[in-house]
VEXDREN-2710 file (C-alpha; in Angstrom, 1 decimal):
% VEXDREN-2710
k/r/px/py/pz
1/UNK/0.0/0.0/0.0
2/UNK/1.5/3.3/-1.0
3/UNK/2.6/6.0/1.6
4/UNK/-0.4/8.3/0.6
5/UNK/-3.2/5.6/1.4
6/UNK/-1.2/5.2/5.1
7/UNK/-1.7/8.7/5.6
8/UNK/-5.5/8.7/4.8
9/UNK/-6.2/5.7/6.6
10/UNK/-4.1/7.1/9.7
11/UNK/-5.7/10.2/9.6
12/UNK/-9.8/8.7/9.1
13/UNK/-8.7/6.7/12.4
14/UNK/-7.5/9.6/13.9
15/UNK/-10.5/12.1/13.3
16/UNK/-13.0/9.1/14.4
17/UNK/-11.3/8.8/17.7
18/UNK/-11.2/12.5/18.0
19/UNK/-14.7/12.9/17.2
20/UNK/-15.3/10.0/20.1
21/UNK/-13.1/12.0/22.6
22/UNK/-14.9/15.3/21.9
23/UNK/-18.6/14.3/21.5
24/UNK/-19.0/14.8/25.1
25/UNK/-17.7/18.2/25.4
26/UNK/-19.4/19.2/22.1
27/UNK/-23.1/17.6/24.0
28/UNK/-22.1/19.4/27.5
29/UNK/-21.8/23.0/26.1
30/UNK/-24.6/22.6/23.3
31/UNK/-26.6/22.2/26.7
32/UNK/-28.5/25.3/27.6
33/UNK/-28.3/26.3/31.2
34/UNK/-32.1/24.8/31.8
35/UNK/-31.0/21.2/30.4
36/UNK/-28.4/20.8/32.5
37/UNK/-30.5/21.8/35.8
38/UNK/-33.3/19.4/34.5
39/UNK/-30.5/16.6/34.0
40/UNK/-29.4/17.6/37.7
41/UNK/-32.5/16.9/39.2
42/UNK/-33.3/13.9/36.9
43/UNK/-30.0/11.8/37.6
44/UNK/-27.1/13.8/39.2
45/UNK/-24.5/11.2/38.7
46/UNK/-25.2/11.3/34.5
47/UNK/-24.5/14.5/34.5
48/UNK/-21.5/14.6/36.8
49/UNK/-19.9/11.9/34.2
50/UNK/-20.9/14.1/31.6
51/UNK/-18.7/16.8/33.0
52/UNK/-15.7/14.4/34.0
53/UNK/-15.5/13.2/30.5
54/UNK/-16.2/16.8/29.0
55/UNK/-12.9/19.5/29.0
56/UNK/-12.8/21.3/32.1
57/UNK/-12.8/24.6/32.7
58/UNK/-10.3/26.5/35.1
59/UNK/-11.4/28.6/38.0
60/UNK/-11.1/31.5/36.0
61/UNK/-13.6/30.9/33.5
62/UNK/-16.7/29.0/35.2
63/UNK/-16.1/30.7/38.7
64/UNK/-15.7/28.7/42.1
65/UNK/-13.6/28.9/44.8
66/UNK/-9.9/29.0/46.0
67/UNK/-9.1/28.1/49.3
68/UNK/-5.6/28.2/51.2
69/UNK/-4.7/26.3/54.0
70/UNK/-2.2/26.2/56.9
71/UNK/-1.4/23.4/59.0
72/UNK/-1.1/23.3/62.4
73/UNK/2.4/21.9/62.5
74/UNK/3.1/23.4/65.8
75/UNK/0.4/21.6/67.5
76/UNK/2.4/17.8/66.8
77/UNK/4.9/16.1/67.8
78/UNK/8.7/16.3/65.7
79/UNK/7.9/12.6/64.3
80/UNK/4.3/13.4/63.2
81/UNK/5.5/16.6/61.3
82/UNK/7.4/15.0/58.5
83/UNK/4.6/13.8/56.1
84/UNK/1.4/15.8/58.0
85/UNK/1.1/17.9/55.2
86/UNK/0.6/15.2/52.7
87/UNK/-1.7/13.3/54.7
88/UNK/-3.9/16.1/54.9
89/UNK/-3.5/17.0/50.8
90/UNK/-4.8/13.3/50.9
91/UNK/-7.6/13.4/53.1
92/UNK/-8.7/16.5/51.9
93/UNK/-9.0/15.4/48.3
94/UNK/-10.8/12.0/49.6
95/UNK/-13.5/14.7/50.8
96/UNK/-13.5/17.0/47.8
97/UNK/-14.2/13.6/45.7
98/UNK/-17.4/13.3/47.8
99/UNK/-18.3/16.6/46.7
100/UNK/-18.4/15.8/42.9
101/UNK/-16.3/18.7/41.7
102/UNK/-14.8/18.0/38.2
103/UNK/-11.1/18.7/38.7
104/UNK/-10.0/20.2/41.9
105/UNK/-6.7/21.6/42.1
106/UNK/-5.1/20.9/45.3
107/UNK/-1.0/21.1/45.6
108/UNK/1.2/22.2/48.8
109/UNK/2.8/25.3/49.0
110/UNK/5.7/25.8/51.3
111/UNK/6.2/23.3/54.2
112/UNK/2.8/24.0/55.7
113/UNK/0.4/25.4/53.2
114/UNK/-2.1/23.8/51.1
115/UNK/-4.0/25.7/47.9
116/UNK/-7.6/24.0/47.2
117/UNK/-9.5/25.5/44.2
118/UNK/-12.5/24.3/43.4
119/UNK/-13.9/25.2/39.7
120/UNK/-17.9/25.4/39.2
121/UNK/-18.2/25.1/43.1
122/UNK/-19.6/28.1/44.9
123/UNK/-20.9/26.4/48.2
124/UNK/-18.4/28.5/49.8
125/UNK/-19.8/27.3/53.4
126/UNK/-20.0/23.8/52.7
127/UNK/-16.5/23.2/51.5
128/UNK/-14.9/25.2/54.6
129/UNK/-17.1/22.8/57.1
130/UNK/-15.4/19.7/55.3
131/UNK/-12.3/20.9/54.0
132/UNK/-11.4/22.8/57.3
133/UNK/-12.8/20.2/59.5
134/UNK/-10.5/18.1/61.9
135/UNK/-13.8/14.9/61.5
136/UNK/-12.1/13.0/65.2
137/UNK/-15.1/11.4/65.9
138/UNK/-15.7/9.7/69.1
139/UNK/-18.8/8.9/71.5
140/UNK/-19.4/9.8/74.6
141/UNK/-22.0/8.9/77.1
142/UNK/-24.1/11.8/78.7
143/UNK/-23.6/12.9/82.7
144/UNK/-26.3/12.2/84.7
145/UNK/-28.9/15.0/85.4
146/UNK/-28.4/15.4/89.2
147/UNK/-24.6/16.0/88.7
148/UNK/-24.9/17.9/85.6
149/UNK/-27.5/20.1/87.9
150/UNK/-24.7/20.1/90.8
151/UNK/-22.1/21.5/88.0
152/UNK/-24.6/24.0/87.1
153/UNK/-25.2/25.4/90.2
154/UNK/-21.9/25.7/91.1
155/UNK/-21.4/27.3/87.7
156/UNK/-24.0/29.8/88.4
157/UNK/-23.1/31.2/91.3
158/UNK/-19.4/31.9/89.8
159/UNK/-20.8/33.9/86.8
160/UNK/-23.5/36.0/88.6
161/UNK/-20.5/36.8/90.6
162/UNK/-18.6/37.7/87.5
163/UNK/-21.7/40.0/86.1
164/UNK/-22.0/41.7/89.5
165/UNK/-18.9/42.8/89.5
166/UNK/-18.4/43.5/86.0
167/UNK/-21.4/45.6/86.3
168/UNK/-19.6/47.7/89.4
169/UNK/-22.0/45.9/91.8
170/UNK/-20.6/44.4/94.7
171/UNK/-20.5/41.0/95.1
172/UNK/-22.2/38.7/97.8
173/UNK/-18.9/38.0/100.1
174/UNK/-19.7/33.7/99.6
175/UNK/-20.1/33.7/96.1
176/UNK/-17.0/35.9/95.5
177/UNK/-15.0/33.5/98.1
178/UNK/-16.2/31.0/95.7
179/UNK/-14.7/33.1/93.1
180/UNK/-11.6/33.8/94.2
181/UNK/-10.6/31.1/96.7
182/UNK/-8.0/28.3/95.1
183/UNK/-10.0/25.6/93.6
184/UNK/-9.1/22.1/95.1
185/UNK/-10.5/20.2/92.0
186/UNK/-9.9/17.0/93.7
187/UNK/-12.1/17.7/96.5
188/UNK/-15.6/19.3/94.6
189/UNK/-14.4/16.4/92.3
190/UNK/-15.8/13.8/94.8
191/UNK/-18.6/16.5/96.1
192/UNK/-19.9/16.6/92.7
193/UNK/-19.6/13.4/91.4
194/UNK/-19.9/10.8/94.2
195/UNK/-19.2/7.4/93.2
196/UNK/-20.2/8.5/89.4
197/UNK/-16.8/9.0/89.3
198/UNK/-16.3/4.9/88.6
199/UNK/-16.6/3.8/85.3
200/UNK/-19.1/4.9/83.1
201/UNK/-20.1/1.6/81.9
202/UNK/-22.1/1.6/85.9
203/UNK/-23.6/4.9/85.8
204/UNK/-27.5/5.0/86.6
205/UNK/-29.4/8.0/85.8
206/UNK/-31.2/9.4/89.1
207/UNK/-34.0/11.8/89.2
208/UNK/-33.2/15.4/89.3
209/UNK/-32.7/16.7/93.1
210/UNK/-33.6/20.2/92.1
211/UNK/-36.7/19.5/90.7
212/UNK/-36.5/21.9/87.4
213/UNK/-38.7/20.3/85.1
214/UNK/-37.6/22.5/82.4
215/UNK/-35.1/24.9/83.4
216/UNK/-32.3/24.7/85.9
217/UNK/-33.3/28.2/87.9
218/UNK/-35.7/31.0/86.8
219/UNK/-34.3/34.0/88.4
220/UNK/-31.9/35.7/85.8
221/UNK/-29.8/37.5/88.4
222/UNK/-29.2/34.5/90.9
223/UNK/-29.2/32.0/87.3
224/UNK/-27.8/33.8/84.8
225/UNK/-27.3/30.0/82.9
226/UNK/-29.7/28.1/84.4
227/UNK/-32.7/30.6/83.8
228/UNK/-31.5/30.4/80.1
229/UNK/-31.5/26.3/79.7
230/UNK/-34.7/24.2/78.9
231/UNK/-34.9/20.5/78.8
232/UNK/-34.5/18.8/75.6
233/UNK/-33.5/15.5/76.4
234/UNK/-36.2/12.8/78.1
235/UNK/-36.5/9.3/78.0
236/UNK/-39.9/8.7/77.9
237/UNK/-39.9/5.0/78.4
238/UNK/-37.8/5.2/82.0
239/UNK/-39.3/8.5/82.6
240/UNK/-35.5/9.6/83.0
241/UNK/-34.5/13.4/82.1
242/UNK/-30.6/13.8/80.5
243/UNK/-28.4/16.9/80.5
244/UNK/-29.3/18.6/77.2
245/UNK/-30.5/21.7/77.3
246/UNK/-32.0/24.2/74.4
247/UNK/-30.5/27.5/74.1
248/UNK/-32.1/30.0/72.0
249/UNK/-29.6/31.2/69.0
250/UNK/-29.3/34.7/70.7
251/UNK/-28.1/33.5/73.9
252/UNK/-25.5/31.0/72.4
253/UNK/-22.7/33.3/72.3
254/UNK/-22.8/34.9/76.0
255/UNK/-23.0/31.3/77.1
256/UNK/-20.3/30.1/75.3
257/UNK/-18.1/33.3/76.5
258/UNK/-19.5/32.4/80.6
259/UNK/-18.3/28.8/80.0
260/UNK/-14.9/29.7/78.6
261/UNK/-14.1/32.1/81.7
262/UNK/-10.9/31.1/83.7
263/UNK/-13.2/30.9/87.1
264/UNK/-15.7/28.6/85.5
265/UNK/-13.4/26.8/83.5
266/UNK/-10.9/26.0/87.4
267/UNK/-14.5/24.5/88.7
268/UNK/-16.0/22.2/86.4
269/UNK/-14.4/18.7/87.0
270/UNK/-12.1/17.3/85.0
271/UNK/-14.7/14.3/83.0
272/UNK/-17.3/16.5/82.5
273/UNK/-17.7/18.5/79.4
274/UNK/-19.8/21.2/77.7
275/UNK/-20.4/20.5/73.7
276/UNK/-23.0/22.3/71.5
277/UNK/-24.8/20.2/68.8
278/UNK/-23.4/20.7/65.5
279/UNK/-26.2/22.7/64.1
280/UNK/-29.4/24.8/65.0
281/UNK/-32.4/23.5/65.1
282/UNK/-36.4/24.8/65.2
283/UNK/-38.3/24.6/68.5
284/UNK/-41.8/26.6/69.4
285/UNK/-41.0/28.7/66.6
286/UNK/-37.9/29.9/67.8
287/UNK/-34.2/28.6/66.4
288/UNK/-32.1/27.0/69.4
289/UNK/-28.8/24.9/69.5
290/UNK/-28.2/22.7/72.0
291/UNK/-26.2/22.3/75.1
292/UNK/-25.1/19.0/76.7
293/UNK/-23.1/17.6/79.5
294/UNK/-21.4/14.7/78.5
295/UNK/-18.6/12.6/79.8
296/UNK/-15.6/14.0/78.9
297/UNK/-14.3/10.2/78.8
298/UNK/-14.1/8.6/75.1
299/UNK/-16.1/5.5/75.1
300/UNK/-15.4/4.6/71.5
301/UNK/-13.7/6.1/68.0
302/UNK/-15.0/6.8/64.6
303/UNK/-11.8/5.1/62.7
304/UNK/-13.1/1.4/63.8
305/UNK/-16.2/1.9/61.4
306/UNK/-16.4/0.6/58.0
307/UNK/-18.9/0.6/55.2
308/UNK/-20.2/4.1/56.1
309/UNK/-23.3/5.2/53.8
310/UNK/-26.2/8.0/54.4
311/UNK/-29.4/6.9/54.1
312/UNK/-33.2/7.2/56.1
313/UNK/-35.0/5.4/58.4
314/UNK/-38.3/4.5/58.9
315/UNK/-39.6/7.8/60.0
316/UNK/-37.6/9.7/56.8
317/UNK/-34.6/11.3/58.8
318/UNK/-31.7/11.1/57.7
319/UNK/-29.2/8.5/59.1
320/UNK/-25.7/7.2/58.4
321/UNK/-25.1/3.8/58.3
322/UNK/-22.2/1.4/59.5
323/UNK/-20.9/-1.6/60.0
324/UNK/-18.5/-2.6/62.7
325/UNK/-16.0/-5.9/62.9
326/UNK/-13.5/-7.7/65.3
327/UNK/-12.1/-5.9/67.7
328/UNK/-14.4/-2.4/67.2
329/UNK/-17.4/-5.0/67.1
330/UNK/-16.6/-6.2/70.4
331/UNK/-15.9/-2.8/71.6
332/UNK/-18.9/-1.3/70.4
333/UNK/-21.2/-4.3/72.4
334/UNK/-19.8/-4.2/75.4
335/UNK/-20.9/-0.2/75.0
336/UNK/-24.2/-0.1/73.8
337/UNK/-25.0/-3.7/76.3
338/UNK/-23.9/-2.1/79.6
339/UNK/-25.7/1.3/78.5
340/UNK/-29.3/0.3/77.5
341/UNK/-31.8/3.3/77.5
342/UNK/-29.2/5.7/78.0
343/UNK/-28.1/8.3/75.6
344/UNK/-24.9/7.9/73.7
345/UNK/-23.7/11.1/72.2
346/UNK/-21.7/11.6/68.9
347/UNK/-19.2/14.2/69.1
348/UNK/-17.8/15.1/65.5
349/UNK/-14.8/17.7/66.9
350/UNK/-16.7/18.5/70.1
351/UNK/-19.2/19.2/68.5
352/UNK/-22.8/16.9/69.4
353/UNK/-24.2/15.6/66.2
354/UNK/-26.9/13.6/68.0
355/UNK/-27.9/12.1/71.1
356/UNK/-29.9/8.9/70.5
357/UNK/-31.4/6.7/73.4
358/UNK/-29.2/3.1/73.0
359/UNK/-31.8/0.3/72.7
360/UNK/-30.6/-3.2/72.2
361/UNK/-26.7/-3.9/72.2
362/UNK/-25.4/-3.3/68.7
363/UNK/-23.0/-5.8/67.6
364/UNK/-22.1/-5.3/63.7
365/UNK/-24.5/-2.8/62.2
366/UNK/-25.4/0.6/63.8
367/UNK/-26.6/3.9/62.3
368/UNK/-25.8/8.0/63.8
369/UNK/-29.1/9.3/64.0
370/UNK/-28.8/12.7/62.6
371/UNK/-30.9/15.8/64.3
372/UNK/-34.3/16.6/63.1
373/UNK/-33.1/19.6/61.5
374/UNK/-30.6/17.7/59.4
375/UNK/-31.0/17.9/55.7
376/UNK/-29.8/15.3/53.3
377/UNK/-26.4/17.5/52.5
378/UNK/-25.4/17.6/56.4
379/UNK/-26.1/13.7/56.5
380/UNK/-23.9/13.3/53.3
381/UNK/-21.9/16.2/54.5
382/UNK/-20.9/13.5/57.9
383/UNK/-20.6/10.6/55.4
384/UNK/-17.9/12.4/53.6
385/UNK/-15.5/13.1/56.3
386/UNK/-16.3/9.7/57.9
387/UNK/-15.0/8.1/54.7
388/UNK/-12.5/9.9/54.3
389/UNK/-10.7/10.1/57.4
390/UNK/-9.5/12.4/60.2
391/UNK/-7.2/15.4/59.1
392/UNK/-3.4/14.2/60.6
393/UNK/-3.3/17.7/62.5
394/UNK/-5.6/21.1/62.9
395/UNK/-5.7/23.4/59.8
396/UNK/-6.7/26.8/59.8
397/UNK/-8.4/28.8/56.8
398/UNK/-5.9/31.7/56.1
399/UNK/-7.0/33.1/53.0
400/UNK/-10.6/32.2/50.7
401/UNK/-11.8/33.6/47.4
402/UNK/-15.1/33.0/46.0
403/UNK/-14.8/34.0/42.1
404/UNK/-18.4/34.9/40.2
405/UNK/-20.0/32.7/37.3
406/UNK/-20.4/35.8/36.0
407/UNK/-17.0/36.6/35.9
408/UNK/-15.9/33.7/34.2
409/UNK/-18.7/33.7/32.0
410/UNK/-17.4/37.0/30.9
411/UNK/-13.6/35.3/30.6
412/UNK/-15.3/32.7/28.3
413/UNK/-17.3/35.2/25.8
414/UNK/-13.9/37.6/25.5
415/UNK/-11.5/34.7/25.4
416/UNK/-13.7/33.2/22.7
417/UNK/-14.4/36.1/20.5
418/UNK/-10.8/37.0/20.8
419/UNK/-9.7/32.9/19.3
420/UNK/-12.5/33.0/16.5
421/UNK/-11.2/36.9/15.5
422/UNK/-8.0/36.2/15.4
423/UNK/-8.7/32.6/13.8
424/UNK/-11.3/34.4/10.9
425/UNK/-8.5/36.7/10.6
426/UNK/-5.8/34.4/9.6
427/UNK/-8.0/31.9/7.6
428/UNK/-8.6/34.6/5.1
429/UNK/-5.4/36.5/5.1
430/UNK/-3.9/33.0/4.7
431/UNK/-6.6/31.9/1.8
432/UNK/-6.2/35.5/0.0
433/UNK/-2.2/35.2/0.3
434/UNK/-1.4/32.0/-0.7
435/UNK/-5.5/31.1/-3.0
436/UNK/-5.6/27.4/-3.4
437/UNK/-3.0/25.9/-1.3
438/UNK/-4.1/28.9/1.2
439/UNK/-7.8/27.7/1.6
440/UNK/-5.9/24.0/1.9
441/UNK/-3.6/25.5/4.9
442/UNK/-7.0/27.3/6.5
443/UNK/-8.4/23.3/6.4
444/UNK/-5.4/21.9/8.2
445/UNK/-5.7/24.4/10.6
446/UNK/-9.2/23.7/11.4
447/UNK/-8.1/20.3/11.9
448/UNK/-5.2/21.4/14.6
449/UNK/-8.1/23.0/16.7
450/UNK/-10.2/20.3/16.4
451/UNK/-7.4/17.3/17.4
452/UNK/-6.2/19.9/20.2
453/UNK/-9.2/20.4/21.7
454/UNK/-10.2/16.8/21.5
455/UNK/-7.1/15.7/23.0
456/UNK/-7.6/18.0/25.9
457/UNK/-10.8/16.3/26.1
458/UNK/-9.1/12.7/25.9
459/UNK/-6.8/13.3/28.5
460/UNK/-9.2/14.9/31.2
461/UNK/-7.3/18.5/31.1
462/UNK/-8.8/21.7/32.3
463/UNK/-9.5/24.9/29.6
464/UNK/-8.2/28.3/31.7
465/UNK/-7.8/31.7/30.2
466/UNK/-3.6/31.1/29.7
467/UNK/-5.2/28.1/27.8
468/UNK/-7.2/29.6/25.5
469/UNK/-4.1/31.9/25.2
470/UNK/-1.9/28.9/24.2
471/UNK/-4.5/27.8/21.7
472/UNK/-4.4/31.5/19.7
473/UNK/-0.6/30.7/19.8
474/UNK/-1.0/27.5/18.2
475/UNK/-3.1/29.1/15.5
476/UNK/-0.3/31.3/15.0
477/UNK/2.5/28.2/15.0
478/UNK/0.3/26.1/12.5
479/UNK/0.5/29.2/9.8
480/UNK/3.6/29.6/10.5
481/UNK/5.3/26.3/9.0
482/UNK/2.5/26.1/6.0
483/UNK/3.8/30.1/5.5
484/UNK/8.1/28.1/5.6
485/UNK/6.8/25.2/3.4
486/UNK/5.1/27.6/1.1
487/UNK/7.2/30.0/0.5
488/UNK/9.8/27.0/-0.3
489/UNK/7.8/25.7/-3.0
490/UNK/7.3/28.9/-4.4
491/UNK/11.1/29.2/-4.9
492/UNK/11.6/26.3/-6.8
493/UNK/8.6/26.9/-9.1
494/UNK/10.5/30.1/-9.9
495/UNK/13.5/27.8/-10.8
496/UNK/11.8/26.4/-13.2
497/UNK/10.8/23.2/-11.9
498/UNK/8.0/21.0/-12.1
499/UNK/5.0/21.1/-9.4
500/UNK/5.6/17.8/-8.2
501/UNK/9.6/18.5/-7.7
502/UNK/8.7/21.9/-6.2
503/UNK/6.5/20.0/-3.8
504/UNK/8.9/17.7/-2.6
505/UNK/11.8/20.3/-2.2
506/UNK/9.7/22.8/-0.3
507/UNK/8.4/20.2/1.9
508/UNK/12.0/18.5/2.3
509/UNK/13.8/21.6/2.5
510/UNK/11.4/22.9/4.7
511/UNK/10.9/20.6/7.1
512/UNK/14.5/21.0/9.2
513/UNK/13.8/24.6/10.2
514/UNK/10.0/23.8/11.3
515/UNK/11.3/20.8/13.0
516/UNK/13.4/22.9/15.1
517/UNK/10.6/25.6/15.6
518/UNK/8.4/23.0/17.1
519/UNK/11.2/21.1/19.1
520/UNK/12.2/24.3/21.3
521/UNK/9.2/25.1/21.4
522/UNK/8.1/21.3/23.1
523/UNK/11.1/22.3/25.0
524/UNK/9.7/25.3/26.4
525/UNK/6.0/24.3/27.3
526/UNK/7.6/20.8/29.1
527/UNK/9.7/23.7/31.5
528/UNK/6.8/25.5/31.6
529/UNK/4.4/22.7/32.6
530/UNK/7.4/20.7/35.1
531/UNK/8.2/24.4/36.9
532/UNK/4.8/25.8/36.6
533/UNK/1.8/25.5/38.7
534/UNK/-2.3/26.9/38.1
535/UNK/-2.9/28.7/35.0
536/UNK/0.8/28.2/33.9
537/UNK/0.2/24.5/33.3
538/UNK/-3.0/25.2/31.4
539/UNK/-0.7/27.5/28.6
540/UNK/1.8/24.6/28.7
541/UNK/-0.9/22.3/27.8
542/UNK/-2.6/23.4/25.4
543/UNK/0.6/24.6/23.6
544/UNK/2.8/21.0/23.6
545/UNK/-0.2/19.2/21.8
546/UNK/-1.3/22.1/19.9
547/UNK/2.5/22.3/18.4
548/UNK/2.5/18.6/17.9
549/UNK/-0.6/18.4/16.2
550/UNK/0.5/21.5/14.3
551/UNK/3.7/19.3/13.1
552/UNK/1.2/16.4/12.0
553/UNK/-1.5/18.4/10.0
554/UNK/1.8/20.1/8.3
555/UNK/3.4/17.2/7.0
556/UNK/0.3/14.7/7.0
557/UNK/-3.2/16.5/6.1
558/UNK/-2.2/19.0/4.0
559/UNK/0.8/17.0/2.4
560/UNK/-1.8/14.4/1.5
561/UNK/-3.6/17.0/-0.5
562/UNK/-0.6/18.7/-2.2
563/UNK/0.4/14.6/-3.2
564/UNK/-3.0/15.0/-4.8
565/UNK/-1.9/18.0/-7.2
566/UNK/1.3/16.8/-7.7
567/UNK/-0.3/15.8/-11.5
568/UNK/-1.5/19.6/-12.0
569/UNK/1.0/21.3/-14.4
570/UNK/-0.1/24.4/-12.5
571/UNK/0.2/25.3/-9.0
572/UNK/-2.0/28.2/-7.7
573/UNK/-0.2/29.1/-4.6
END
C-alpha cells in the first residue's frame, strides 16, 4: 500500500477517535443552562460523568472557589511533622471527591500550606465545614442529670458573681469567696460526682434533686445560665430526664463566652464537658442549639467503622449507616450492652451531632441518627469526612476567594471572541495570500483545533484563560510552518521546476527549520508545565499538543492534499 493511502487511513482513524473523545464536550456545552439543571434533578450522577469526561474549565472561566490552607504543625509532635502535610492533601481530596467537583486543584505550598481551588463550586460554606474540619469522631455517654444540675449550680453562682462585679455591683462575700478562693479540683471532684466517678459503663441516671422540670433556675440574676436552659433530652420510656438543654440562638454566644471564663473553666471537674450540637435547630418557633453535659471520657472512636453510607430510616430522617467488625465490634457491644436506655452522644470535633437513646446492644450494624433539622447535605456532608478520614493535624483557613460565574462567563465570551477573530482573521489573510493551497492551509488548521481540543478532552485536562491563550498561539505556530513550506515551493517553481519537484523540495527543505521551531518550542511548554503550577500549566498544555498536532497536520493532512496535485501542471499558490 502506498505512503499516501497510510496517511489517509491514519488520519480517518485519527479524526473518528477525535470525534469519540470530543462528543462529550461538544453535547455538554450545546446544553443550555435549563437542560443541564433538569439533567441535575433527573440523575445527578449522568451529569457529573458528563462533566468528567467533557474538557474542564479553570477557575477562572466557570467561577468557584480558591481556598488556602495552613497546617497546624506546631500543634504535633517532631515525628508526626514530617509527612502531616501530605496526609492532609490526601484526606482533603478524599472529601473533595465526595463533593463531585470535576477537577479540583489541590498542591502544597511551602512546608505547611495547602491551595484548594475548586472550579464550578460556589458552596463557599459547605467546602470550609469539610475541608477545614478536623472529623475526630468519638462517642461519649451523657452525665447524669443530678450531677450535671450540681455543676450548674456551682457554675451559676461563679458567673452571677462575675456579672455583678463586672457591672460595678458588689458582690455577695460567699459567692465571690467562691470566686476567688484556690479551687481544690480533687475535693468538689468527689462532692460533685460521688461514686459517678467509677466507670461509666455503671452509671445510673437518678432523678433530678432540684426538681427543674424545664429549666435549671428562673431568676436571671441569681441563674444567669440556668434561667437560660430548657430541657431537651427525656426518655420517655424510664421517665429519666438527661443533661441537654436548648438555648435560643441569641443567647449562644454569651454562654459560650461564661463557660470559657478562667473561674468557670478551674470549677468544672475534669470528666465533664460542655459541647454544643453541630447545628441549630427549630423549636416553638424559635431557632435553638443545643447544650449537653457529657462525659468527657471517650467510650469509643470513629476510625473502627467501616462501610459508612447515608441513608433514612423509617420515620424519613436522615441517618448514616455502618458496620463494625473484630475488635471495634466487640468494643462497640460491650458499650451499647452495659448502657441500654441511655443516651450515647456523637461528638464530630466536640461538636454533638446527636444524642440517640441506645436500645438493644449493637454488635455489627449501627446507624448515627442525625438531628431533626438535618438535611440530606449535612447527612452526606458527615458521610464524607467519615469516609474519608481524620485530618493528621488542625488546619486553619488563612485566606478564601469565591470567584463569580459571572466573571468567568465574561472570561469565556472575550476569550472566545478573541480565538475566532484572530482565527477568521488568519484563515482569510492566509486563503487570499497564498488562494488554493491557502484555503488547503486554512483546512489543516481547522483540523489542529479540532485534534487539540479533542485531546484536551481525551486526556481529562482543564481549559483556563492562559489556555485559551496557548491555543491562539498554536493558530499562529500552524500558519507559521504552512507560510516556511510555502514560501519554499514557491522558490523552486521560480527555478523552473516542475510542481511535483517543487512540492517535494519545499516540503524537504522545509521541514528542518519547522522541526526545530516546534522542538524548542516542546522544550519550552515541558519547562513551563514541570516548573509551573495553576494557570501556567494550562498554557503549557494546550501549547505541547497544539504544536505537535500542528507538526502532523503540516506534513500529514495537507501534504496528503498537495500529493494530490502533484499531477496539475499548475500550481495556484
Amino acid at each position: 500500500m502506498s505512503k499516501q493511502n497510510w496517511r489517509t487511513i491514519v488520519t480517518v482513524i485519527l479524526l473518528i477517535v477525535a470525534v469519540i473523545a470530543f462528543w462529550n464536550t461538544f453535547k455538554l456545552w450545546t446544553m443550555t443552562d435549563t437542560e443541564q439543571q433538569a439533567m441535575q434533578e433527573r440523575d445527578p450522577g449522568e451529569l457529573l460523568n458528563l462533566q468528567q469526561k467533557a474538557i474542564r474549565l479553570g477557575l477562572d472561566l466557570q467561577g468557584g472557589i480558591h481556598v488556602v490552607l495552613r497546617v497546624k504543625l506546631e500543634e504535633m509532635d517532631a515525628a508526626s511533622r514530617q509527612d502531616a502535610v501530605d496526609r492532609a492533601i490526601q484526606v482533603i481530596r478524599n472529601r473533595i471527591d465526595g463533593l463531585g467537583v470535576a477537577e479540583p486543584g489541590i498542591q502544597k505550598q511551602g512546608n505547611n500550606r495547602i491551595i484548594v481551588d475548586l472550579p464550578g463550586y460556589t458552596d463557599a460554606e459547605r467546602a470550609e465545614e469539610l475541608i477545614g474540619q478536623t472529623a475526630l469522631l468519638q462517642f461519649k455517654l451523657l452525665e447524669t442529670i443530678s450531677n450535671a444540675n450540681l455543676v450548674l449550680v456551682k457554675v451559676d453562682s461563679v458567673i452571677a458573681a462575675y456579672e455583678k462585679a463586672r457591672s460595678g455591683r458588689e458582690a455577695d462575700t460567699t459567692v465571690a469567696d467562691v470566686k476567688e478562693q484556690p479551687v481544690d479540683r480533687s475535693e468538689i471532684l468527689a462532692e460533685l460526682m460521688g461514686d459517678t466517678t467509677a466507670d461509666s459503663m455503671g452509671d445510673t441516671a437518678v432523678s433530678d434533686p432540684f426538681a427543674f422540670d424545664e429549666t435549671v433556675g428562673t431568676d436571671e440574676e441569681q441563674n444567669p445560665l440556668g434561667s437560660r436552659l430548657e430541657l431537651a433530652l427525656s426518655n420517655n420510656r424510664t421517665s429519666t430526664n438527661w443533661p441537654a438543654y436548648n438555648v435560643s440562638k441569641e443567647n449562644k454566644e454569651l454562654i459560650d463566652r461564661w463557660l470559657n471564663l478562667p473561674q468557670v473553666q478551674a470549677i468544672i471537674p475534669m470528666d465533664i464537658q460542655f459541647c454544643w450540637s453541630t447545628r441549630s435547630d427549630i423549636r416553638n418557633n424559635r431557632e435553638v442549639y443545643t447544650l449537653y453535659v457529657v462525659k468527657r471520657k471517650v467510650q469509643f472512636l470513629g476510625r473502627f467503622l467501616e462501610n459508612i453510607a447515608f441513608g433514612q430510616d423509617s420515620y424519613g430522617g436522615y441517618v448514616v449507616n455502618f458496620t463494625l467488625s473484630g475488635d471495634g465490634a466487640a468494643r462497640f457491644a460491650q458499650l451499647t450492652g452495659a448502657n441500654i436506655d441511655k443516651p450515647l452522644a456523637i461528638a464530630l470535633d466536640d461538636r454533638i451531632e446527636s444524642a440517640p437513646f441506645i436500645n438493644s446492644k449493637i454488635r455489627k450494624r449501627g446507624q448515627i441518627t442525625m438531628g431533626s433539622s438535618a438535611s440530606i447535605k449535612d447527612a452526606r456532608n458527615l458521610e464524607i469526612v467519615l469516609k474519608a478520614g481524620a485530618l493528621p493535624a488542625p488546619v486553619e483557613i488563612i485566606e478564601k476567594n469565591v470567584v463569580g460565574a459571572s466573571l468567568g462567563a465574561d472570561s469565556i465570551s472575550k476569550g472566545f471572541l478573541a480565538s475566532v477573530i484572530g482565527l477568521a482573521l488568519v484563515l482569510v489573510f492566509i486563503g487570499v495570500y497564498y488562494r488554493m493551497s491557502g484555503i488547503i492551509a486554512d483546512i489543516g488548521l481547522i483540523f489542529n483545533i479540532f485534534f487539540l481540543l479533542s485531546v484536551m478532552a481525551g486526556l481529562g485536562a482543564t481549559l483556563t484563560m492562559p489556555g485559551i491563550a496557548g491555543i491562539i498561539l498554536t493558530i499562529g505556530i500552524s500558519v507559521d510552518a504552512n507560510i516556511l513550506i510555502f514560501e519554499r515551493i514557491r522558490e523552486e517553481l521560480r527555478t523552473g521546476k516542475t510542481v511535483r519537484a517543487s512540492i517535494d523540495a519545499g516540503y524537504s527543505r522545509a521541514f528542518v527549520a519547522i522541526f526545530d521551531s516546534h522542538v524548542t518550542t516542546l522544550i519550552t511548554a515541558g519547562a513551563l508545565f514541570v516548573l509551573g503550577s495553576g494557570p501556567i500549566k494550562g498554557f503549557a498544555v494546550t501549547l505541547f499538543w497544539g504544536v505537535t498536532i500542528s507538526l502532523y497536520t503540516a506534513y500529514v493532512i495537507t501534504k496528503q492534499i498537495f500529493d494530490i496535485r502533484k499531477k496539475y501542471r499548475t500550481l495556484s499558490i
